[in-house]
mmCIF file of the N, C-alpha and C atoms, coordinates in Angstrom:
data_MODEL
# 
_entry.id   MODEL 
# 
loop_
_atom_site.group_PDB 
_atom_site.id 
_atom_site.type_symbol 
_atom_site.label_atom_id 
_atom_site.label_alt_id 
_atom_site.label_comp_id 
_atom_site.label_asym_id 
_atom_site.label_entity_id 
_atom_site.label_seq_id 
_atom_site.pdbx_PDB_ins_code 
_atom_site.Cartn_x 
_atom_site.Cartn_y 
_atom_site.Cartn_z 
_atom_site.occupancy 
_atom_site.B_iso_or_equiv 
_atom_site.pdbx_formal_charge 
_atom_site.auth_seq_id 
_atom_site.auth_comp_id 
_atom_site.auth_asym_id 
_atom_site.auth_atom_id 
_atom_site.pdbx_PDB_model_num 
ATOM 1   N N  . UNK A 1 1  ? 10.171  6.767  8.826   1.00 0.00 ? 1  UNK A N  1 
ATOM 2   C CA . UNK A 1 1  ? 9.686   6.038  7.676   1.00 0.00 ? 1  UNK A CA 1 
ATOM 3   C C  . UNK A 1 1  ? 8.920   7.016  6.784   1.00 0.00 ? 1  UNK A C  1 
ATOM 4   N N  . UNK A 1 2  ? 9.474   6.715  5.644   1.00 0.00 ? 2  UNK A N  1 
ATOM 5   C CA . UNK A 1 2  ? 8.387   8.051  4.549   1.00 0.00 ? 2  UNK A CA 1 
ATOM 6   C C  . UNK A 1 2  ? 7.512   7.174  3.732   1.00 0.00 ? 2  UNK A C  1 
ATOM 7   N N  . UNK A 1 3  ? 6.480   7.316  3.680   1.00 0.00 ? 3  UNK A N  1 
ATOM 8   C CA . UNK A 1 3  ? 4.863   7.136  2.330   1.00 0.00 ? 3  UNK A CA 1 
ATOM 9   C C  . UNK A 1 3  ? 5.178   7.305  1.197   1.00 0.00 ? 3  UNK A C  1 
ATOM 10  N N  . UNK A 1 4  ? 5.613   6.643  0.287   1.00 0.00 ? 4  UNK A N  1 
ATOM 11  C CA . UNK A 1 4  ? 5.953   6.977  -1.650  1.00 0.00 ? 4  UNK A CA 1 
ATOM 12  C C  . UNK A 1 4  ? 4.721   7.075  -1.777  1.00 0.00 ? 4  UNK A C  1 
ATOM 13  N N  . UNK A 1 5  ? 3.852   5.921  -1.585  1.00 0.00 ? 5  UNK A N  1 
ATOM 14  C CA . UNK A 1 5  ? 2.588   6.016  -2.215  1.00 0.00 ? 5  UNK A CA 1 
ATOM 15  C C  . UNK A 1 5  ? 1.520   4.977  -1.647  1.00 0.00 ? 5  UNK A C  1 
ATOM 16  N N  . UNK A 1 6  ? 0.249   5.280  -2.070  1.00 0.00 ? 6  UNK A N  1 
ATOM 17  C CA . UNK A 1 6  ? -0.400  4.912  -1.550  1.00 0.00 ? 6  UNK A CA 1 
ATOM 18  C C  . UNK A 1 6  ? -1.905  4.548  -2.519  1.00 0.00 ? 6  UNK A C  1 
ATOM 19  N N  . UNK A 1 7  ? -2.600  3.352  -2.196  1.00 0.00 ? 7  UNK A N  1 
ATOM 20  C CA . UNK A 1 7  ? -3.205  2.938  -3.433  1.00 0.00 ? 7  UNK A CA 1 
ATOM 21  C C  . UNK A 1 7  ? -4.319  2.301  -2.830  1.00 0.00 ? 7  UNK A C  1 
ATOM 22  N N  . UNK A 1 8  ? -6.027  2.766  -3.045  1.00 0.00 ? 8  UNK A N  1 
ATOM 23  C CA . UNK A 1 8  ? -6.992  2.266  -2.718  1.00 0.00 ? 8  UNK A CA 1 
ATOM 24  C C  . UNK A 1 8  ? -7.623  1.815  -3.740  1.00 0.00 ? 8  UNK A C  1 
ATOM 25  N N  . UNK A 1 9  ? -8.801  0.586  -3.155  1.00 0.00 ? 9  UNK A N  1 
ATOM 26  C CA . UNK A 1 9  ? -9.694  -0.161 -4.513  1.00 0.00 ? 9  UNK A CA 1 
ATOM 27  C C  . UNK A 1 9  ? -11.013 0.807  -4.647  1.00 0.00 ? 9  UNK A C  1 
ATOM 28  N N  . UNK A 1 10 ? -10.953 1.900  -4.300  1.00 0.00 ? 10 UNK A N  1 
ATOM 29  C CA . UNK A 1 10 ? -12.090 2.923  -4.679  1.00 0.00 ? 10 UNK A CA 1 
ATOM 30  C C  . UNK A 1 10 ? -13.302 2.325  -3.701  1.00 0.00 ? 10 UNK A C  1 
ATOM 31  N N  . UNK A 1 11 ? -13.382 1.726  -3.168  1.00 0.00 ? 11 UNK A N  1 
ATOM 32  C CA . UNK A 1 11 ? -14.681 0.963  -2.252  1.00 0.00 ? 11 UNK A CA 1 
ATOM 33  C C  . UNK A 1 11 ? -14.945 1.535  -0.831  1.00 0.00 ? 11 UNK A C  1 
ATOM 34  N N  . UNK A 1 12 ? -15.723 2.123  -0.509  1.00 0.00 ? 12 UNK A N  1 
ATOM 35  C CA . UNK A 1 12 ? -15.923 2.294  0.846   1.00 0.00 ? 12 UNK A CA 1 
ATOM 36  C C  . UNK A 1 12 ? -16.695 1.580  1.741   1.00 0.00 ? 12 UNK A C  1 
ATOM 37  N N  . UNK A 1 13 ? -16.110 1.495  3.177   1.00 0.00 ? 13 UNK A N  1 
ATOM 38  C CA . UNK A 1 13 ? -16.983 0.610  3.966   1.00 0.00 ? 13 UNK A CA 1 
ATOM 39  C C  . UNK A 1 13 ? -15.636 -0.307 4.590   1.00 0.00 ? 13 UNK A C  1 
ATOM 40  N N  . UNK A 1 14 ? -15.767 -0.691 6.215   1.00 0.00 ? 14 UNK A N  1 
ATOM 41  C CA . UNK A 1 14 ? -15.184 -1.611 6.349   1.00 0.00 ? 14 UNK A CA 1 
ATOM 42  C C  . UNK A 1 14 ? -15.344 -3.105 5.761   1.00 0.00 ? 14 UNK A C  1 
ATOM 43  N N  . UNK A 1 15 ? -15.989 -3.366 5.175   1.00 0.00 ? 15 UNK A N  1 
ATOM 44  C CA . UNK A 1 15 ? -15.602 -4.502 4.989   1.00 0.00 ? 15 UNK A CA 1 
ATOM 45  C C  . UNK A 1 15 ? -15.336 -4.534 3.517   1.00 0.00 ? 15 UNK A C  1 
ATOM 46  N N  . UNK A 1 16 ? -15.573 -3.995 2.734   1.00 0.00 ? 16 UNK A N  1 
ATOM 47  C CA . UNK A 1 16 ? -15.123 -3.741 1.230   1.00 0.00 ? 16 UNK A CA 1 
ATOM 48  C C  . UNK A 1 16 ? -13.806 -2.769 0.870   1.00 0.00 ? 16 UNK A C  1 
ATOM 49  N N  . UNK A 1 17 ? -13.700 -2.330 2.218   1.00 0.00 ? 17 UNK A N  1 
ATOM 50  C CA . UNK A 1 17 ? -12.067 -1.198 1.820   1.00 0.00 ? 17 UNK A CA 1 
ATOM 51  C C  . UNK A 1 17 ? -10.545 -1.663 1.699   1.00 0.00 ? 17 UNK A C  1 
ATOM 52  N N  . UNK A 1 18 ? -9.744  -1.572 0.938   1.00 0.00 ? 18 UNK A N  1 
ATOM 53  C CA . UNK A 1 18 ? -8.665  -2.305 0.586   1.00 0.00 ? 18 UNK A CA 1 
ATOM 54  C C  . UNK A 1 18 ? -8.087  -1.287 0.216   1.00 0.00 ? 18 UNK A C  1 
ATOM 55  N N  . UNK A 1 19 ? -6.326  -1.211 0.938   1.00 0.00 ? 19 UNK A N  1 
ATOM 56  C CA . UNK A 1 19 ? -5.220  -0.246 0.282   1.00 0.00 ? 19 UNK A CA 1 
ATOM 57  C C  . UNK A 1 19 ? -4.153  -0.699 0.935   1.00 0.00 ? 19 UNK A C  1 
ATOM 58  N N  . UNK A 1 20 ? -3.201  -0.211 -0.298  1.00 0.00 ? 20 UNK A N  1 
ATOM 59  C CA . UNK A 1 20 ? -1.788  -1.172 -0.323  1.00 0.00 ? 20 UNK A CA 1 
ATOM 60  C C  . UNK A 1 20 ? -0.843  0.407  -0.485  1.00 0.00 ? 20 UNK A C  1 
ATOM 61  N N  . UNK A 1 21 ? 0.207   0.555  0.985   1.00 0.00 ? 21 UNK A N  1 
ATOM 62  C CA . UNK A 1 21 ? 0.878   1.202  0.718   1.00 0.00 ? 21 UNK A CA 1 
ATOM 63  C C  . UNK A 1 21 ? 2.585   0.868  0.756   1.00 0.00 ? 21 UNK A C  1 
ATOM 64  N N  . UNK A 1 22 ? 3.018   1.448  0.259   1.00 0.00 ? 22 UNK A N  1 
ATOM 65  C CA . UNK A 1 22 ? 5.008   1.423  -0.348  1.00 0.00 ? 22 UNK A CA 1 
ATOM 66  C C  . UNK A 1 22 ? 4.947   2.690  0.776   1.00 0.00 ? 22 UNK A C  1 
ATOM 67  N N  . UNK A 1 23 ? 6.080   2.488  1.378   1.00 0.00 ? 23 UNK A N  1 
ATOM 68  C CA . UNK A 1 23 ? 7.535   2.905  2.561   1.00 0.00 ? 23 UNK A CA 1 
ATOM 69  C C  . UNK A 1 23 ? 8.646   2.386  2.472   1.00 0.00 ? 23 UNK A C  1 
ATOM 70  N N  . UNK A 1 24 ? 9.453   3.788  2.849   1.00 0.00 ? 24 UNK A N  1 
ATOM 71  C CA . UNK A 1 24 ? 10.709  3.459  2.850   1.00 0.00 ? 24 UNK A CA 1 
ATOM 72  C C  . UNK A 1 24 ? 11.322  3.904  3.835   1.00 0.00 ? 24 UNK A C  1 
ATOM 73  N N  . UNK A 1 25 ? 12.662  3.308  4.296   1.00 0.00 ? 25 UNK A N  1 
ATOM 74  C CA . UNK A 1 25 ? 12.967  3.926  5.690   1.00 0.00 ? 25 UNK A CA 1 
ATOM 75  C C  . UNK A 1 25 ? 14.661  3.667  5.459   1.00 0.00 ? 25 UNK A C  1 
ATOM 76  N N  . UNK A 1 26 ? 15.380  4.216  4.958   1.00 0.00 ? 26 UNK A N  1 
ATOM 77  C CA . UNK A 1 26 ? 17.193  4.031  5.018   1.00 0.00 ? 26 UNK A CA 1 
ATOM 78  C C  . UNK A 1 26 ? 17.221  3.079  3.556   1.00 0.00 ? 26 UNK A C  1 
ATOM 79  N N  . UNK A 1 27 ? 17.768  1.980  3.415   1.00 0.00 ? 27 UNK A N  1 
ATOM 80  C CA . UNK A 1 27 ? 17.895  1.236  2.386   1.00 0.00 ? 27 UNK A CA 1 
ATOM 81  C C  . UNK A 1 27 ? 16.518  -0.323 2.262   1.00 0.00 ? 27 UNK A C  1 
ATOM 82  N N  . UNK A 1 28 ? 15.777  -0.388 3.480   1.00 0.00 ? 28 UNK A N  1 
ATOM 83  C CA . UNK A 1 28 ? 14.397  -1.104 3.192   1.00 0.00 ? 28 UNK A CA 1 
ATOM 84  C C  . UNK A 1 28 ? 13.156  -0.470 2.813   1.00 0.00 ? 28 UNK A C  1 
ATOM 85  N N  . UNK A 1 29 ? 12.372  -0.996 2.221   1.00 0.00 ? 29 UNK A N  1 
ATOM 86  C CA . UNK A 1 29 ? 11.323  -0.675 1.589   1.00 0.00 ? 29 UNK A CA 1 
ATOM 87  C C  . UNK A 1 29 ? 10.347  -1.635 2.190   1.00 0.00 ? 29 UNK A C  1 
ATOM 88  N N  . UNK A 1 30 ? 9.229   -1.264 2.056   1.00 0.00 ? 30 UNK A N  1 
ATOM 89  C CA . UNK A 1 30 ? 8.201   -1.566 3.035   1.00 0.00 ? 30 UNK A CA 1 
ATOM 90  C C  . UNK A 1 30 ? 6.676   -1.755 1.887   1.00 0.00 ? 30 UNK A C  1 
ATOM 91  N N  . UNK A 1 31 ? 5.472   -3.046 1.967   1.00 0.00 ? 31 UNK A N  1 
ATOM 92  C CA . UNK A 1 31 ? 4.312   -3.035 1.786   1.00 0.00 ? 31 UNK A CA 1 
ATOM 93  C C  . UNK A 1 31 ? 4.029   -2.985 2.520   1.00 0.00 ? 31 UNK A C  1 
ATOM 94  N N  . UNK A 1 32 ? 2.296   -1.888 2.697   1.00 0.00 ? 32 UNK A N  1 
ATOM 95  C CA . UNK A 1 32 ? 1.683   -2.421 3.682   1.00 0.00 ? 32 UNK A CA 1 
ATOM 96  C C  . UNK A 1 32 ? 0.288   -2.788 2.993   1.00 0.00 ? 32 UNK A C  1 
ATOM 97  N N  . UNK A 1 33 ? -0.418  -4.089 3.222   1.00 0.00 ? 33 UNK A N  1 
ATOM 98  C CA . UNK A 1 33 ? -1.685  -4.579 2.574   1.00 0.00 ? 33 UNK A CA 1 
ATOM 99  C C  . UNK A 1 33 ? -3.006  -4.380 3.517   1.00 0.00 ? 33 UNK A C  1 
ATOM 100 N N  . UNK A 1 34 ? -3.596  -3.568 3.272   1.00 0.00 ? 34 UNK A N  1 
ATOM 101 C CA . UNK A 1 34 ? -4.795  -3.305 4.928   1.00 0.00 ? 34 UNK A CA 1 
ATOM 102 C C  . UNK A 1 34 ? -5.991  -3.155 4.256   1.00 0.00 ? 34 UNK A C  1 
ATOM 103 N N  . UNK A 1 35 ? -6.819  -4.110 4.753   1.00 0.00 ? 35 UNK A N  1 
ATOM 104 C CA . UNK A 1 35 ? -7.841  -4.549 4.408   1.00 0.00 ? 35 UNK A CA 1 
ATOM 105 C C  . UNK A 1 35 ? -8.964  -4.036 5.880   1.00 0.00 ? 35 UNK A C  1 
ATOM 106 N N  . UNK A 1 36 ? -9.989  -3.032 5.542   1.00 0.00 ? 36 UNK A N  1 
ATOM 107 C CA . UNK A 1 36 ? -11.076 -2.818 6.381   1.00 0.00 ? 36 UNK A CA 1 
ATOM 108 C C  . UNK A 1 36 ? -11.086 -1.351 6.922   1.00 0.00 ? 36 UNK A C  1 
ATOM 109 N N  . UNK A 1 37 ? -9.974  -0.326 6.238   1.00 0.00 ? 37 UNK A N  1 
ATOM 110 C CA . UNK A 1 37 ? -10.034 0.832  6.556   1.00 0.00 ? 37 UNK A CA 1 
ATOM 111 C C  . UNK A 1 37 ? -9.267  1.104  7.269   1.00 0.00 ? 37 UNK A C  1 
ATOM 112 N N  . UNK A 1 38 ? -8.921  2.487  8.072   1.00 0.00 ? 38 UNK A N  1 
ATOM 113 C CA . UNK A 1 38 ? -7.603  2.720  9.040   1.00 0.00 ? 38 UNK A CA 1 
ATOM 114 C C  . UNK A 1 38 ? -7.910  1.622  10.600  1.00 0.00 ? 38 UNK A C  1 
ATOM 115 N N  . UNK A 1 39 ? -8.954  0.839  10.958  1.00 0.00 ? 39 UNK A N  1 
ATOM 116 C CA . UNK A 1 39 ? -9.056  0.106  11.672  1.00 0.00 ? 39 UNK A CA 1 
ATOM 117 C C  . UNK A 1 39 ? -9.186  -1.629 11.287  1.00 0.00 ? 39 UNK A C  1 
ATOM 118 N N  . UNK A 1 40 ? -8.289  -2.035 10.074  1.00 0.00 ? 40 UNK A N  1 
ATOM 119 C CA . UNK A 1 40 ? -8.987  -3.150 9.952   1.00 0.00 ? 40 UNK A CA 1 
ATOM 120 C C  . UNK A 1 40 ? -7.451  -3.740 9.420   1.00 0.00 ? 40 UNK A C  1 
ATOM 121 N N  . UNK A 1 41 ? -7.198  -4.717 9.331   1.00 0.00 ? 41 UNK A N  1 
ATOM 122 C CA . UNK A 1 41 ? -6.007  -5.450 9.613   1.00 0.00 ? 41 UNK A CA 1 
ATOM 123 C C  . UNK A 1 41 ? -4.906  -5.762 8.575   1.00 0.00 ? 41 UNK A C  1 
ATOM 124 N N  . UNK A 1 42 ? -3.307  -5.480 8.981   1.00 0.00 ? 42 UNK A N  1 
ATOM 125 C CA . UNK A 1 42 ? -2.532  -5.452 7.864   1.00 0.00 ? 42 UNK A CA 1 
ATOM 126 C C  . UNK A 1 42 ? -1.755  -6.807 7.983   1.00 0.00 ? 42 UNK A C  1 
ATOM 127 N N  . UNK A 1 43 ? -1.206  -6.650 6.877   1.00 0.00 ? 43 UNK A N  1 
ATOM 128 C CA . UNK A 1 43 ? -0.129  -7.452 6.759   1.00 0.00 ? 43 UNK A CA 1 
ATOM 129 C C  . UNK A 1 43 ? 0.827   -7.018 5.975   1.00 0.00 ? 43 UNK A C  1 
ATOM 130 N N  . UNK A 1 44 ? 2.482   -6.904 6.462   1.00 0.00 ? 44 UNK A N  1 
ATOM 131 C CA . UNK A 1 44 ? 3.136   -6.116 6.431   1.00 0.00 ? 44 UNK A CA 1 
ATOM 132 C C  . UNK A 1 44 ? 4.622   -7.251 5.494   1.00 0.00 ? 44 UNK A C  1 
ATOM 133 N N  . UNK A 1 45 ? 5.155   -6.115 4.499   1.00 0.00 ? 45 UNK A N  1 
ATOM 134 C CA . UNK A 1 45 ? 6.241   -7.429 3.190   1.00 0.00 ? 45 UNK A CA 1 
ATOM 135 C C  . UNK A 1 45 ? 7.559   -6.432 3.658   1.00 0.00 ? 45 UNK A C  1 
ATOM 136 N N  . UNK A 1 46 ? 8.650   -6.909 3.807   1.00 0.00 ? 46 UNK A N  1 
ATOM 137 C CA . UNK A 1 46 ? 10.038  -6.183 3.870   1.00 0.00 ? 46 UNK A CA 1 
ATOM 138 C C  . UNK A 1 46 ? 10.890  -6.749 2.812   1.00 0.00 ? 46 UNK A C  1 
ATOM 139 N N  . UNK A 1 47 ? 11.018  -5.508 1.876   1.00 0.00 ? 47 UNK A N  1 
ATOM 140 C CA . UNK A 1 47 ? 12.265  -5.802 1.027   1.00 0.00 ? 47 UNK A CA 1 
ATOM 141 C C  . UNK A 1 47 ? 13.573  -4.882 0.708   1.00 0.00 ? 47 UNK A C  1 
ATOM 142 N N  . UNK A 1 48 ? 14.758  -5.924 0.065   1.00 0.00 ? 48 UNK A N  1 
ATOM 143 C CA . UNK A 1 48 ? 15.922  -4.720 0.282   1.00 0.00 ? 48 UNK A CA 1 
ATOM 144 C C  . UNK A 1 48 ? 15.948  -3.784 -1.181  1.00 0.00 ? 48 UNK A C  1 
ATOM 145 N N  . UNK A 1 49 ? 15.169  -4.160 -1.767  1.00 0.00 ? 49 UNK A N  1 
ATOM 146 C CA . UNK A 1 49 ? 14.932  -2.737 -3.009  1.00 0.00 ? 49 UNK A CA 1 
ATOM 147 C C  . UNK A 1 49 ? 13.809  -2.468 -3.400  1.00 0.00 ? 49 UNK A C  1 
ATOM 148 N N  . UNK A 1 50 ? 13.631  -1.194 -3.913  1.00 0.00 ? 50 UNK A N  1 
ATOM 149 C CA . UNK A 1 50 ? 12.051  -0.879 -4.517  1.00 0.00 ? 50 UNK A CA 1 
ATOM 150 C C  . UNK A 1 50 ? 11.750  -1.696 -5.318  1.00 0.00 ? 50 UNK A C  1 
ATOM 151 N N  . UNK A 1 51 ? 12.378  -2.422 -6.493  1.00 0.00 ? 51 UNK A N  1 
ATOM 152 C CA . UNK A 1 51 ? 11.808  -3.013 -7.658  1.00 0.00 ? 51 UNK A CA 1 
ATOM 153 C C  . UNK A 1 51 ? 10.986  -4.124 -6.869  1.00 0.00 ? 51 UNK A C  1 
ATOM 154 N N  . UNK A 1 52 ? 12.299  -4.590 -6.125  1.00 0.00 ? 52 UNK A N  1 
ATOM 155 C CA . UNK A 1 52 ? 11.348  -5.925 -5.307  1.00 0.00 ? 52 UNK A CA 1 
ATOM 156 C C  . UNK A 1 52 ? 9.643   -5.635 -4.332  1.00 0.00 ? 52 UNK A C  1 
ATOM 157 N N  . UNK A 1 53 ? 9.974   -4.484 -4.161  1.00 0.00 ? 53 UNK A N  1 
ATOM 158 C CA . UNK A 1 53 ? 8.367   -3.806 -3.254  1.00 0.00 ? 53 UNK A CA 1 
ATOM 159 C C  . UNK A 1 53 ? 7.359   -3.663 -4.537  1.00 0.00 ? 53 UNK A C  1 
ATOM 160 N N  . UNK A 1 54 ? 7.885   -3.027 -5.371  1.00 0.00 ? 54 UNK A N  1 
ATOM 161 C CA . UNK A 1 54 ? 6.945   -2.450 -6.446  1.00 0.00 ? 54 UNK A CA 1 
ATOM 162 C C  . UNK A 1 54 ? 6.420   -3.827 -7.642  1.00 0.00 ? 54 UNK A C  1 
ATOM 163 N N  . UNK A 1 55 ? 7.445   -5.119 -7.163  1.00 0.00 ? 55 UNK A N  1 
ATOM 164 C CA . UNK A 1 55 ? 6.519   -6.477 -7.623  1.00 0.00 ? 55 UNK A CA 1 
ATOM 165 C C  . UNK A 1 55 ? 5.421   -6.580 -6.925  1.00 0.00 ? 55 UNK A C  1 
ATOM 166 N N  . UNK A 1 56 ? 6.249   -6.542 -5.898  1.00 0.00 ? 56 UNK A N  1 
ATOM 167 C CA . UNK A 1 56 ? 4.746   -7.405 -4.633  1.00 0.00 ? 56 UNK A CA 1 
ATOM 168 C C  . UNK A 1 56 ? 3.520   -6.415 -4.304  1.00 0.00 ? 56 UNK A C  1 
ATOM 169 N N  . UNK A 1 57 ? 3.624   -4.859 -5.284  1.00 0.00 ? 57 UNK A N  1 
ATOM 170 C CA . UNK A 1 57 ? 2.206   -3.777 -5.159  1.00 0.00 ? 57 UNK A CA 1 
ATOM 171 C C  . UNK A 1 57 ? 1.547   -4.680 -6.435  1.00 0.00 ? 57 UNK A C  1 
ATOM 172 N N  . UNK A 1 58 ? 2.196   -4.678 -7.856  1.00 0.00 ? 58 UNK A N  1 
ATOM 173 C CA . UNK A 1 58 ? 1.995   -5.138 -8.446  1.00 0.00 ? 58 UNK A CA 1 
ATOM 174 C C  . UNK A 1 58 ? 0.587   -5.990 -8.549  1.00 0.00 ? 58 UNK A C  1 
ATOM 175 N N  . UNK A 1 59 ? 1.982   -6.951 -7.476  1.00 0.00 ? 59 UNK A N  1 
ATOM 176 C CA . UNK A 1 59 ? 0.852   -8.246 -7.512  1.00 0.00 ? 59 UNK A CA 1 
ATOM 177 C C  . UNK A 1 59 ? -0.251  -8.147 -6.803  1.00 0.00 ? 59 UNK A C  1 
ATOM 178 N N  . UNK A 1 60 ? -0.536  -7.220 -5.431  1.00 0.00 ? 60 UNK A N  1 
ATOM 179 C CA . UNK A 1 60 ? -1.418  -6.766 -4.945  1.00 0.00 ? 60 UNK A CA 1 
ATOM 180 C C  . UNK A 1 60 ? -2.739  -6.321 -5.420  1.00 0.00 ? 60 UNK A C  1 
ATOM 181 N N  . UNK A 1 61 ? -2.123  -5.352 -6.821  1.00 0.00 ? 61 UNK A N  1 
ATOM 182 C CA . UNK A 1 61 ? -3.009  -4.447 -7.117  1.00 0.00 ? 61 UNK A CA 1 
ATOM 183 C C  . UNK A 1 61 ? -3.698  -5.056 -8.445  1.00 0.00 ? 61 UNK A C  1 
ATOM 184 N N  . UNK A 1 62 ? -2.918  -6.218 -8.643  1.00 0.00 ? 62 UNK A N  1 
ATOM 185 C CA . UNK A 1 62 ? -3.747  -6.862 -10.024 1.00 0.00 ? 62 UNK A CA 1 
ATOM 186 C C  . UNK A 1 62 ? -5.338  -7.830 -9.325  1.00 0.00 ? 62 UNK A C  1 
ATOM 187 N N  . UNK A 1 63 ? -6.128  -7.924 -10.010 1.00 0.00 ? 63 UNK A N  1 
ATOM 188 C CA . UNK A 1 63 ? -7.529  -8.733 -10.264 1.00 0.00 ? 63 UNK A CA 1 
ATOM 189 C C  . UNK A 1 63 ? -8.902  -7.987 -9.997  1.00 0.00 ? 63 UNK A C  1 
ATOM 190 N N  . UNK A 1 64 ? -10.139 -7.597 -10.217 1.00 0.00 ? 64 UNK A N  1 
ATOM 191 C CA . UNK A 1 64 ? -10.762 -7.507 -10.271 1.00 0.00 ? 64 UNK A CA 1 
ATOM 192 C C  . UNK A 1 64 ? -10.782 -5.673 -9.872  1.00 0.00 ? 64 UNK A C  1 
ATOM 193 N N  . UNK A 1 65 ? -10.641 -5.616 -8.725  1.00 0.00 ? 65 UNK A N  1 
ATOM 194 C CA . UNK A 1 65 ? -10.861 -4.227 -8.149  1.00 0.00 ? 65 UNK A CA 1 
ATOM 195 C C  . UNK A 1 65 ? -10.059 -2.982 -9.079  1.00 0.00 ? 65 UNK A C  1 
ATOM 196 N N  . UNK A 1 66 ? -10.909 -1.551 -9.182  1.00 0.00 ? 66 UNK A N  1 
ATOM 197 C CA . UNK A 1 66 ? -10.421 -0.874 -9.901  1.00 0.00 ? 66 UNK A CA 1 
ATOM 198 C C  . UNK A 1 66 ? -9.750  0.376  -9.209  1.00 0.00 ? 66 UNK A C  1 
ATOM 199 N N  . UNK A 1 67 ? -8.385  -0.172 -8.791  1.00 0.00 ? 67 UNK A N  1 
ATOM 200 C CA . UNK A 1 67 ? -7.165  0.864  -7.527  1.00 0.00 ? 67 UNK A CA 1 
ATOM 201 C C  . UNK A 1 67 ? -6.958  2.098  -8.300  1.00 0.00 ? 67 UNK A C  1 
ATOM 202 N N  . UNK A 1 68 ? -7.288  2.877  -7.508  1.00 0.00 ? 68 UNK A N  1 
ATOM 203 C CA . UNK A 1 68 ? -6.674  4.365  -7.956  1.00 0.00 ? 68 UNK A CA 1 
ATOM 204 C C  . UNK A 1 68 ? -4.996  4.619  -7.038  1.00 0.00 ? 68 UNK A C  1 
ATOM 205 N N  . UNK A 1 69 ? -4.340  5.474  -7.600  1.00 0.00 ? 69 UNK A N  1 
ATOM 206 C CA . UNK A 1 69 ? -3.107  6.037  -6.663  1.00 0.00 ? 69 UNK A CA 1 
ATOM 207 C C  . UNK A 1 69 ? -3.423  7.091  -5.845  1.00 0.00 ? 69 UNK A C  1 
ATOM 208 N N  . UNK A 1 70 ? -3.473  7.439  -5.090  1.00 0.00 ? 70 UNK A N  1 
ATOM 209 C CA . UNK A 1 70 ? -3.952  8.664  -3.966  1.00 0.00 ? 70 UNK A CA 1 
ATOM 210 C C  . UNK A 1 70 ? -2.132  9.329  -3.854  1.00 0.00 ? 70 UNK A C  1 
ATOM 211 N N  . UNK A 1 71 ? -2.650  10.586 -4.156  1.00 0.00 ? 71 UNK A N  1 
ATOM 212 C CA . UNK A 1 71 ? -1.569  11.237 -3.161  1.00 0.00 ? 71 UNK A CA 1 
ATOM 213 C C  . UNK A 1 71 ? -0.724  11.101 -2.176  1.00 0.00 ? 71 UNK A C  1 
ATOM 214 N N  . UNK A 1 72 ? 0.561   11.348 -1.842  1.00 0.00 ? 72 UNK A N  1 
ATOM 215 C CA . UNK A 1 72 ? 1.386   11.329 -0.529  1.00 0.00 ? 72 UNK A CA 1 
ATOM 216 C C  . UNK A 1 72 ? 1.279   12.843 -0.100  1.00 0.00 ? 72 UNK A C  1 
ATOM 217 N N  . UNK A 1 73 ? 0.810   13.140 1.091   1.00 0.00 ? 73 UNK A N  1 
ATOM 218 C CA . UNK A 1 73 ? 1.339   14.244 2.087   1.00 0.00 ? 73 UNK A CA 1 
ATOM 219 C C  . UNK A 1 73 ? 2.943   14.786 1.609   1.00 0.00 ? 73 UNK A C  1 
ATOM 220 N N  . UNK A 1 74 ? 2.857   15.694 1.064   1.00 0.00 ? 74 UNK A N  1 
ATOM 221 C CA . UNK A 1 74 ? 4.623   16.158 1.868   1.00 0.00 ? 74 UNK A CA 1 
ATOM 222 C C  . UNK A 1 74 ? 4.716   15.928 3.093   1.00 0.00 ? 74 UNK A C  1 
ATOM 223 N N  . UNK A 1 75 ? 5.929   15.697 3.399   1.00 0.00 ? 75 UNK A N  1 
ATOM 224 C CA . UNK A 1 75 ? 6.819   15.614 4.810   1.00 0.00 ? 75 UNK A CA 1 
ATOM 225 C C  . UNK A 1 75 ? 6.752   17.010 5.493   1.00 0.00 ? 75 UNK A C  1 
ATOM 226 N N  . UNK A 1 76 ? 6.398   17.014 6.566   1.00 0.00 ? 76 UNK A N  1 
ATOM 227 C CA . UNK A 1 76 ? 6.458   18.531 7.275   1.00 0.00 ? 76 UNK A CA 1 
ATOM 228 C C  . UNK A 1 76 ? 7.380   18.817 7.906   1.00 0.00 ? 76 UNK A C  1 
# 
């Protein structure tokens, strides 16, 4: 599975940390919505094209909080 991207609400702290990342793996595409830091709980969207993933970041990333895009790692 590869990381396109990856998107935090600038907030630190478990209980204020929020980031929504896009994956892809063959022809599915992947959200992941994780709320509380690398230990705090996801919930995971499967779709069969990017446009359809890149609604549901969209909709993620719209209301109040101000999301930056973070970097992807190259693949090693």
């Amino acid at each position: 599975m590869e990381q396109r991207k990856h998107w935090w609400n600038g907030k630190w702290g478990r209980l204020a940390r929020k980031d929504v990342y896009l994956r892809t793996s063959g022809d599915q595409w992947y959200v992941e919505q994780r709320a509380g830091g690398s230990d705090g709980v996801s919930h995971f969207f499967e779709y069969d094209s990017e446009d359809a993933a890149l609604d549901m970041v969209r909709a993620l990333l719209a209301g109040p909080d101000e999301w930056r895009e973070l970097s992807v790692r190259p693949p090693r």
